[in-house]
MIGUTOR-865259 format. One record per residue: residue number from 1; chain; x, y, z of N, C-alpha, C, O in turn. Coordinates in Angstrom, 3 decimals, always signed. Example, Ala and Ser with C-alpha at 12.3 -4.5 7.8 and 13.67 -1.06 7.14 Angstrom:
2
<site n="1" chain="A" n_xx="+13.190" n_yy="-5.690" n_zz="+7.800" ca_xx="+12.300" ca_yy="-4.500" ca_zz="+7.800" c_xx="+13.200" c_yy="-3.300" c_zz="+7.800" o_xx="+14.236" o_yy="-3.319" o_zz="+8.465"/>
<site n="2" chain="A" n_xx="+12.850" n_yy="-2.250" n_zz="+7.080" ca_xx="+13.670" ca_yy="-1.060" ca_zz="+7.140" c_xx="+12.900" c_yy="+0.030" c_zz="+7.870" o_xx="+13.409" o_yy="+1.138" o_zz="+8.039"/>
! end
This chain:
72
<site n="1" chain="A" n_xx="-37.269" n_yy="-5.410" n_zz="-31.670" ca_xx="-38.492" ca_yy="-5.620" ca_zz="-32.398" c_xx="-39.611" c_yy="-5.848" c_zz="-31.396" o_xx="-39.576" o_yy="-6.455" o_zz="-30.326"/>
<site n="2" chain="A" n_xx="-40.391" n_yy="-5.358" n_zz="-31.865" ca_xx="-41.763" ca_yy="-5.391" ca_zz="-31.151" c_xx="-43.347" c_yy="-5.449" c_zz="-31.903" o_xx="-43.651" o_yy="-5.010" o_zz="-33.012"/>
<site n="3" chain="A" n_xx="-43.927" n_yy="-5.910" n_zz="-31.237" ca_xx="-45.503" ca_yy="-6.121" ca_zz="-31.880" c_xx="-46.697" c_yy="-6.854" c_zz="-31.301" o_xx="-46.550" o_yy="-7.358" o_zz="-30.188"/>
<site n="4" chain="A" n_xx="-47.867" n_yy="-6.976" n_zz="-31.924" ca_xx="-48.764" ca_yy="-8.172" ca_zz="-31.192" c_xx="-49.033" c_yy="-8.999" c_zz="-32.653" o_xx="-48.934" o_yy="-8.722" o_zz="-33.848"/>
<site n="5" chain="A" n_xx="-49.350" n_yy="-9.934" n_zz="-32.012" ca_xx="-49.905" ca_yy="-11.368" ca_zz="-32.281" c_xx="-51.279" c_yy="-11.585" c_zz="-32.092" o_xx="-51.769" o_yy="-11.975" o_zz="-31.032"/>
<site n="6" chain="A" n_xx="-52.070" n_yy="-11.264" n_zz="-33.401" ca_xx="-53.678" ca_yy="-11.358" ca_zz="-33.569" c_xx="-54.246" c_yy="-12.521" c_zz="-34.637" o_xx="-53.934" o_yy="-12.801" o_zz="-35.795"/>
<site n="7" chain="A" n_xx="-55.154" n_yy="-13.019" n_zz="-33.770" ca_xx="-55.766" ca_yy="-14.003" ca_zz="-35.184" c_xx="-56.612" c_yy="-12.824" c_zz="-36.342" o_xx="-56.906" o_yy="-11.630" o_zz="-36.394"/>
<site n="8" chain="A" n_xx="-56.733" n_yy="-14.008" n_zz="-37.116" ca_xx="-58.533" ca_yy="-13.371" ca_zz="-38.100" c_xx="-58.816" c_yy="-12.393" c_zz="-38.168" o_xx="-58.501" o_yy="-11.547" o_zz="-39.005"/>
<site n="9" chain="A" n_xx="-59.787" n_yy="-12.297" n_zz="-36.861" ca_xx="-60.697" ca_yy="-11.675" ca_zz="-36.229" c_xx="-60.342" c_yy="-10.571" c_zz="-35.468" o_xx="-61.183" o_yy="-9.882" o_zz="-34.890"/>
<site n="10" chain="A" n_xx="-58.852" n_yy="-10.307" n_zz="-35.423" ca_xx="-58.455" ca_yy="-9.227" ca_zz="-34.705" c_xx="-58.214" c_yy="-9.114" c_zz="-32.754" o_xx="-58.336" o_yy="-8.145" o_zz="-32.004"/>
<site n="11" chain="A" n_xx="-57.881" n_yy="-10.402" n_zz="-32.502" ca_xx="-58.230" ca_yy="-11.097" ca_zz="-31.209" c_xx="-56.798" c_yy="-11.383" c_zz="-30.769" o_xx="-56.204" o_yy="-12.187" o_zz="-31.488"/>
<site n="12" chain="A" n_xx="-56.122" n_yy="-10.884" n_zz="-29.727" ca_xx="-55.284" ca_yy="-11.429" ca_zz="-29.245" c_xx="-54.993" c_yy="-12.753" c_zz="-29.152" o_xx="-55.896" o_yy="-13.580" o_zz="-29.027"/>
<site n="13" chain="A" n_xx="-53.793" n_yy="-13.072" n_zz="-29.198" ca_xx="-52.889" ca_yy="-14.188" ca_zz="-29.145" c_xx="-52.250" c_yy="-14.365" c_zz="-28.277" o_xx="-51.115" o_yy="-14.100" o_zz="-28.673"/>
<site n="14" chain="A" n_xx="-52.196" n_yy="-14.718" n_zz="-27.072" ca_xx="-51.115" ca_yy="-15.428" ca_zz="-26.057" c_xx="-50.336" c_yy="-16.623" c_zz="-25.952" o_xx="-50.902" o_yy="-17.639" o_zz="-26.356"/>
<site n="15" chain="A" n_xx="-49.145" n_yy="-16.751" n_zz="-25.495" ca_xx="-48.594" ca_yy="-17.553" ca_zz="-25.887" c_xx="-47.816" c_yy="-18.187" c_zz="-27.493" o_xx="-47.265" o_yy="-19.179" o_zz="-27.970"/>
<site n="16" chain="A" n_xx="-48.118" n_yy="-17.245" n_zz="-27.721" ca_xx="-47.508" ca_yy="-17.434" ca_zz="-29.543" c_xx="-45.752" c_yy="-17.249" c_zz="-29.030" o_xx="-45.182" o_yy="-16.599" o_zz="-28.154"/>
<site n="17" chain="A" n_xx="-45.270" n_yy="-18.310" n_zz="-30.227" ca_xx="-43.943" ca_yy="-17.978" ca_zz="-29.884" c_xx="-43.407" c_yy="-17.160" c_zz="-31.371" o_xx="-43.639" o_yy="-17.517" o_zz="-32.526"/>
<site n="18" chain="A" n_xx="-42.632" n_yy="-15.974" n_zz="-30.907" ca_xx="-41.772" ca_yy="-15.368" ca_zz="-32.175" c_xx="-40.804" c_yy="-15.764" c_zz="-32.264" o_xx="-40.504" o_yy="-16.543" o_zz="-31.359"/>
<site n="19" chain="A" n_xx="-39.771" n_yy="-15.518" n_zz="-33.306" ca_xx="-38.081" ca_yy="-15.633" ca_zz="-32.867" c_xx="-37.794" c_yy="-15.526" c_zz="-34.591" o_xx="-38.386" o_yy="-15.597" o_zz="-35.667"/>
<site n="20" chain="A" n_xx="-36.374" n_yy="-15.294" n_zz="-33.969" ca_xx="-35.516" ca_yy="-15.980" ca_zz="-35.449" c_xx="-34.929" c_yy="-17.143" c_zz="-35.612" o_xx="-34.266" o_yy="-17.890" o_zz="-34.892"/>
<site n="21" chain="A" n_xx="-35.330" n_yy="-17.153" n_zz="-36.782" ca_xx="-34.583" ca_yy="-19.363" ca_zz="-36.834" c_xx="-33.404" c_yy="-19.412" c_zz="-36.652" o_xx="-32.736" o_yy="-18.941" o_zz="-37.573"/>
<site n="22" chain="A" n_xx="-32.785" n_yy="-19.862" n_zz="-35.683" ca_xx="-31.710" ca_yy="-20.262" ca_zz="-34.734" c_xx="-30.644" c_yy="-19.247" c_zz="-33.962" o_xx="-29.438" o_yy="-19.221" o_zz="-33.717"/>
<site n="23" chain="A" n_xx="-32.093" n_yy="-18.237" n_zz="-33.675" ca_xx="-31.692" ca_yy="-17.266" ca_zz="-32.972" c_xx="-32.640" c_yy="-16.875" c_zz="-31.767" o_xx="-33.249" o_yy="-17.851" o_zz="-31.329"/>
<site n="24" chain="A" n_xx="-32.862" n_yy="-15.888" n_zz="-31.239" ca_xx="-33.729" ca_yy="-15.437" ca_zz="-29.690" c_xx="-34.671" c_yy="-15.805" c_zz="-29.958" o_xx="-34.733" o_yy="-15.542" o_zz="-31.159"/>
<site n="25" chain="A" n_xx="-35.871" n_yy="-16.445" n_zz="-29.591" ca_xx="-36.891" ca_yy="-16.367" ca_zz="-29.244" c_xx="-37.755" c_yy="-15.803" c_zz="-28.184" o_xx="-37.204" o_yy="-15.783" o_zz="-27.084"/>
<site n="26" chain="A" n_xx="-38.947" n_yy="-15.345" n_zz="-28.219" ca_xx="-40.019" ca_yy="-14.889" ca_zz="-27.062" c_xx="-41.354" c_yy="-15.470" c_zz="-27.259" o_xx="-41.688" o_yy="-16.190" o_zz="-28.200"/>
<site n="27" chain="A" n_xx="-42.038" n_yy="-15.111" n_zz="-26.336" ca_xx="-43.403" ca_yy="-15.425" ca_zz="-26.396" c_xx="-44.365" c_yy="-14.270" c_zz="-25.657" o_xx="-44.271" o_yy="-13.552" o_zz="-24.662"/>
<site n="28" chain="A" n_xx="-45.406" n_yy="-14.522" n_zz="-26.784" ca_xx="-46.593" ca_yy="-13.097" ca_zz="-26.722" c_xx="-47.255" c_yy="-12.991" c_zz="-24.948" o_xx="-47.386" o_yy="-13.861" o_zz="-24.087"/>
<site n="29" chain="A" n_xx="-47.425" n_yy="-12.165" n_zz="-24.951" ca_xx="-48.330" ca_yy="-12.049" ca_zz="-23.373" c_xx="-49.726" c_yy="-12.055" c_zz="-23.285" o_xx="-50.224" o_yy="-12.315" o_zz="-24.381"/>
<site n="30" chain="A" n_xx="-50.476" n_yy="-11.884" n_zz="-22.474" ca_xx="-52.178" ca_yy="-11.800" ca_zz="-22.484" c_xx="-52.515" c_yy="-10.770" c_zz="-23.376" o_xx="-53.701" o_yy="-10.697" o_zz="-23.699"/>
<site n="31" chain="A" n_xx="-51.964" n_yy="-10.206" n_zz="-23.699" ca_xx="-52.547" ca_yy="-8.876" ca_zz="-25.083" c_xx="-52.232" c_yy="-9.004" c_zz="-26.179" o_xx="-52.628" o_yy="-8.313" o_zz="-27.118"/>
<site n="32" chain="A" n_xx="-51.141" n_yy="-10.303" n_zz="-26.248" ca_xx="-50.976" ca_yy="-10.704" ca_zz="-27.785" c_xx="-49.433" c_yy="-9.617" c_zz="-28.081" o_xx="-48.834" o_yy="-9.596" o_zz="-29.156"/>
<site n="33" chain="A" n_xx="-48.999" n_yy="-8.706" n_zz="-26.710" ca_xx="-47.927" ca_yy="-8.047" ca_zz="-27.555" c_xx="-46.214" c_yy="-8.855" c_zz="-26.840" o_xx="-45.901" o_yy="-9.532" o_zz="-25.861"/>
<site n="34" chain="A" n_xx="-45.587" n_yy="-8.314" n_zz="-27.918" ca_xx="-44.136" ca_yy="-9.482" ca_zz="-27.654" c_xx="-43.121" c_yy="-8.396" c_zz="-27.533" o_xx="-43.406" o_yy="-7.209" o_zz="-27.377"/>
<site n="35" chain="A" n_xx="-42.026" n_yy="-8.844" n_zz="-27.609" ca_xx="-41.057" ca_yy="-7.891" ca_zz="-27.032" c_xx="-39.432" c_yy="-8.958" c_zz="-27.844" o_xx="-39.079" o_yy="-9.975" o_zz="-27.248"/>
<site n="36" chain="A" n_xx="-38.914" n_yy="-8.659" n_zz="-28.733" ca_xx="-38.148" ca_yy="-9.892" ca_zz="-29.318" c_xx="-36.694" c_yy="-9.028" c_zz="-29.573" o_xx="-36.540" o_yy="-8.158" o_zz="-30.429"/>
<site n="37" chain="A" n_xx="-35.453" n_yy="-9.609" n_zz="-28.387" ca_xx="-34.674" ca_yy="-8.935" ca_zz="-28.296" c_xx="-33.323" c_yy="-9.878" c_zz="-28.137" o_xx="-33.588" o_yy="-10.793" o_zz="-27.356"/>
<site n="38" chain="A" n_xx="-32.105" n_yy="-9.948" n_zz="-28.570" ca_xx="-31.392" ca_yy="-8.457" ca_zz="-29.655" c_xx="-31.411" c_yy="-9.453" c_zz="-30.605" o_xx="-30.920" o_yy="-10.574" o_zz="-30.478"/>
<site n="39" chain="A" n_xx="-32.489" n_yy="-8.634" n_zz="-32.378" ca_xx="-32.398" ca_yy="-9.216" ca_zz="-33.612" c_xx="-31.067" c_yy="-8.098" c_zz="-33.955" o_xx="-30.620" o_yy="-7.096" o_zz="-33.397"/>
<site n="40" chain="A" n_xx="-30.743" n_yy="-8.852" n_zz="-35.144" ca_xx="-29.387" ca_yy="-8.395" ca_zz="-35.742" c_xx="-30.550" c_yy="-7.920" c_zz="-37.129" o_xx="-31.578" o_yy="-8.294" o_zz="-37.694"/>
<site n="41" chain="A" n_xx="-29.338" n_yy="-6.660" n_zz="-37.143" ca_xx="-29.857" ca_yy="-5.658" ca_zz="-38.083" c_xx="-29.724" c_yy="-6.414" c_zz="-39.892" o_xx="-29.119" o_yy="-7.452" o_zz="-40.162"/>
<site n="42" chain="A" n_xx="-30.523" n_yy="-5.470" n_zz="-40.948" ca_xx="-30.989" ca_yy="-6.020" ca_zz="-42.133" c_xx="-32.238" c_yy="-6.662" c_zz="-42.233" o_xx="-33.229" o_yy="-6.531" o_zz="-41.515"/>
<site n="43" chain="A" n_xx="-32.051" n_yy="-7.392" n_zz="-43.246" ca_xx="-33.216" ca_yy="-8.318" ca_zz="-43.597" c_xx="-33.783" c_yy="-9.216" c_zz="-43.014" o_xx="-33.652" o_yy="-10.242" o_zz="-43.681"/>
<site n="44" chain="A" n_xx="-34.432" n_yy="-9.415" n_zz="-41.991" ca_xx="-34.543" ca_yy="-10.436" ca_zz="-40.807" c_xx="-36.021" c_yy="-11.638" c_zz="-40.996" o_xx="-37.121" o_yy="-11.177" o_zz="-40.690"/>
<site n="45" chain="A" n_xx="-35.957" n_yy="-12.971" n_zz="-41.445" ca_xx="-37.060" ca_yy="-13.502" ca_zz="-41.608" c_xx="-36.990" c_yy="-13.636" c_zz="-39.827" o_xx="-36.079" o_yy="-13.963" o_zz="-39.066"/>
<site n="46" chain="A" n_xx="-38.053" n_yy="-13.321" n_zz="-39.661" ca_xx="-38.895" ca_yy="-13.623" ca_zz="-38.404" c_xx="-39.828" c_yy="-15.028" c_zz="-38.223" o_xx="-39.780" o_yy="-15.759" o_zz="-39.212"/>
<site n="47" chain="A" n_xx="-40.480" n_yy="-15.402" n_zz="-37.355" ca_xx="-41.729" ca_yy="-16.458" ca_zz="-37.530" c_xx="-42.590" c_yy="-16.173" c_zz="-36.150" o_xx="-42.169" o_yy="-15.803" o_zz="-35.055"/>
<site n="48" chain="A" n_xx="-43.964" n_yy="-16.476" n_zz="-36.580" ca_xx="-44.660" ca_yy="-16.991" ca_zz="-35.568" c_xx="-45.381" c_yy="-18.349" c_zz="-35.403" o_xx="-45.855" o_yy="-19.030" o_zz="-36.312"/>
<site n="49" chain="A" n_xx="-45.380" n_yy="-18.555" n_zz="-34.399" ca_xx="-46.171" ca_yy="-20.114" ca_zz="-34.183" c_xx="-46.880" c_yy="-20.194" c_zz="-32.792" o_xx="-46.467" o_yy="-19.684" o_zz="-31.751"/>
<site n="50" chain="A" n_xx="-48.070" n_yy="-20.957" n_zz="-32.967" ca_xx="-48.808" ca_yy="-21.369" ca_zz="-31.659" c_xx="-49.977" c_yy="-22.792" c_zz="-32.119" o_xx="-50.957" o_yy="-22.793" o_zz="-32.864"/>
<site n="51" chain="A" n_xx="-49.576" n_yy="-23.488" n_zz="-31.605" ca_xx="-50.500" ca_yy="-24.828" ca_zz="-31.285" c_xx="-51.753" c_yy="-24.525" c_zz="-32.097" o_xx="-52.502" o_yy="-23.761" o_zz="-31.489"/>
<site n="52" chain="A" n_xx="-52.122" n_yy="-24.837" n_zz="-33.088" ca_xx="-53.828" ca_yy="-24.357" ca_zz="-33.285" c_xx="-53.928" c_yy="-23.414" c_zz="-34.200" o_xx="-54.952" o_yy="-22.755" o_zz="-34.383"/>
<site n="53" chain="A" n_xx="-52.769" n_yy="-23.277" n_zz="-34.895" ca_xx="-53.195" ca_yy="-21.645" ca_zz="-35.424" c_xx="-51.761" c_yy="-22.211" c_zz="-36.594" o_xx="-50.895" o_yy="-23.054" o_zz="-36.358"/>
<site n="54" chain="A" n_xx="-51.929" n_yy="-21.525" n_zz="-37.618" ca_xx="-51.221" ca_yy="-21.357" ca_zz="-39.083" c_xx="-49.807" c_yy="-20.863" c_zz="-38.429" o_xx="-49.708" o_yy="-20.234" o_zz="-37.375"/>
<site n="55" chain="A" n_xx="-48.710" n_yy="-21.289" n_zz="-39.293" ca_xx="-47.298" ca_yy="-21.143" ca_zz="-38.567" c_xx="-47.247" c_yy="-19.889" c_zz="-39.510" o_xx="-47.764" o_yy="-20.090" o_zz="-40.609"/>
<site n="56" chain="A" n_xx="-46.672" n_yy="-18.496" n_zz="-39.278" ca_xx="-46.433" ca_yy="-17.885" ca_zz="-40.677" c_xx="-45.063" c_yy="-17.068" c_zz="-40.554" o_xx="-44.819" o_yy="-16.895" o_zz="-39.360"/>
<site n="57" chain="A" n_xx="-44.356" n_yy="-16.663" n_zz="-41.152" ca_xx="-43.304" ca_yy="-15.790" ca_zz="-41.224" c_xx="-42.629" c_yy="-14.786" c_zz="-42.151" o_xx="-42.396" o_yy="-15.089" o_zz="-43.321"/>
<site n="58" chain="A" n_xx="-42.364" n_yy="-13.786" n_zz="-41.726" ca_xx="-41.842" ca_yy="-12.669" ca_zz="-42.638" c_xx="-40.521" c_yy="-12.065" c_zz="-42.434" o_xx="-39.595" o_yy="-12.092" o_zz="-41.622"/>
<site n="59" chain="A" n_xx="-40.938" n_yy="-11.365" n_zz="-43.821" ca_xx="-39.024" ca_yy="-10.894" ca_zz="-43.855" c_xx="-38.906" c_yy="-9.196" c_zz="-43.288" o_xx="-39.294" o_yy="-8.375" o_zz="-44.119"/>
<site n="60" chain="A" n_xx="-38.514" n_yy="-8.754" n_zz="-42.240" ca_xx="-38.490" ca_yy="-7.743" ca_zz="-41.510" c_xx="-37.448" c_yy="-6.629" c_zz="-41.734" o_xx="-36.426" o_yy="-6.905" o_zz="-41.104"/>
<site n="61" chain="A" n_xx="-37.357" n_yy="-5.600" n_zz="-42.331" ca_xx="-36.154" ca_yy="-4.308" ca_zz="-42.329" c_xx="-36.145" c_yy="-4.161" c_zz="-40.636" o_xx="-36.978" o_yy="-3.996" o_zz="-39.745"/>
<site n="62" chain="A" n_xx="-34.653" n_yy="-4.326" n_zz="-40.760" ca_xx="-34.666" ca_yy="-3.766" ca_zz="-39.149" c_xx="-33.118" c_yy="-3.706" c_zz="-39.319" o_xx="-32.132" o_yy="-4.390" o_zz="-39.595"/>
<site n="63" chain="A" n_xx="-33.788" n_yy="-1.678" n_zz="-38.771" ca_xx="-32.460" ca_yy="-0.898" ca_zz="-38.708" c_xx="-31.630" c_yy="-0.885" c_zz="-37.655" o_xx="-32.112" o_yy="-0.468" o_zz="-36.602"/>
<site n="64" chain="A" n_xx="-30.091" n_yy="-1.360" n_zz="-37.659" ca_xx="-29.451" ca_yy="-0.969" ca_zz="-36.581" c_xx="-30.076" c_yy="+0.122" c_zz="-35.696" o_xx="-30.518" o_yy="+1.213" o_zz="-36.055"/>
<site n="65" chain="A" n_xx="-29.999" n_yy="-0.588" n_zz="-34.046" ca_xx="-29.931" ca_yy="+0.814" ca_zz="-33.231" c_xx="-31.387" c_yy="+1.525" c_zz="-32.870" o_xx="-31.463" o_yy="+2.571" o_zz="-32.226"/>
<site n="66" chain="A" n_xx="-32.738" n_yy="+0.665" n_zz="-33.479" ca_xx="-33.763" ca_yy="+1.131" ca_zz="-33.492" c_xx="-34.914" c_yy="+0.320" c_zz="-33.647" o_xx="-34.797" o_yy="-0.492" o_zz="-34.565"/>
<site n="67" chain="A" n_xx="-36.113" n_yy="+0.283" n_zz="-32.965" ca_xx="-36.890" ca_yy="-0.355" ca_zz="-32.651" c_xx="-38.514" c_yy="-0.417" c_zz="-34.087" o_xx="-39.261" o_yy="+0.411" o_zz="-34.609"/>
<site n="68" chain="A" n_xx="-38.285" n_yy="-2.073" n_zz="-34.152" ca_xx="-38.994" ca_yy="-1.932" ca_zz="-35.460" c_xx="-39.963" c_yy="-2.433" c_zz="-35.029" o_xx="-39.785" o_yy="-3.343" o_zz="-34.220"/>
<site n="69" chain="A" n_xx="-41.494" n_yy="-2.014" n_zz="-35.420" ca_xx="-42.925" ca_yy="-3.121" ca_zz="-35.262" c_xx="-43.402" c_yy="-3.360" c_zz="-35.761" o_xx="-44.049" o_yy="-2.583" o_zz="-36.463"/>
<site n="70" chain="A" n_xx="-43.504" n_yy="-4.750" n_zz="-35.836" ca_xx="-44.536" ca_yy="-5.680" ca_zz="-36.983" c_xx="-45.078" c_yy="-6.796" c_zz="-35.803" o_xx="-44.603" o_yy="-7.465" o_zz="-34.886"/>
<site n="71" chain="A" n_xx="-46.503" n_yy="-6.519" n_zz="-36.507" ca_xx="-47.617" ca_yy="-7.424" ca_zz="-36.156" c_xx="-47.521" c_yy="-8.625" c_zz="-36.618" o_xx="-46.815" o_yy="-8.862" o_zz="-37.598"/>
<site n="72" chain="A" n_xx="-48.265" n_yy="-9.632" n_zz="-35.940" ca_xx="-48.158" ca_yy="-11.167" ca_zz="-36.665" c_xx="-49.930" c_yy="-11.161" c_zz="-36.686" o_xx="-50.545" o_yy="-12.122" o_zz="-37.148"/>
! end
C-alpha cells in the first residue's frame, strides 16, 4: 500500500504515522507520501495519525499480490 498524507488544504503531511492496528506501521516523508508494507490482503481498516491534526481511518480493498493507493 501506498499514498500521501494531505491536510484540508491539499498540503503535505510529514511525519504522519499510517499502519494497521496491531500490525506494520510507517511514517509519511517530506511530500506527505508513505510506503506501508506487508498489509495482508482483503478488507484492511488502515489509520492515520499526527500530533495536531484529526486521527482518521479507513477500510481499504487490498488485493493479494498488488499494490493499492489510498490517500489520507
Amino acid at each position: 500500500m501506498d499514498g500521501y498524507v494531505f491536510n484540508y488544504y491539499g498540503l503535505a503531511i510529514a511525519g504522519a504515522t499510517v499502519g494497521v492496528e496491531g500490525g506494520t506501521t510507517t511514517t509519511s516523508g517530506p511530500s506527505g507520501y508513505y510506503v506501508l508494507e506487508p498489509v495482508n490482503a482483503g478488507q484492511t481498516e488502515v489509520f492515520c495519525a499526527k500530533e495536531g491534526y484529526n486521527w482518521t481511518s479507513a477500510i481499504v480493498p487490498v488485493v493479494a499480490g498488488d499494490t493499492v493507493h489510498y490517500d489520507f
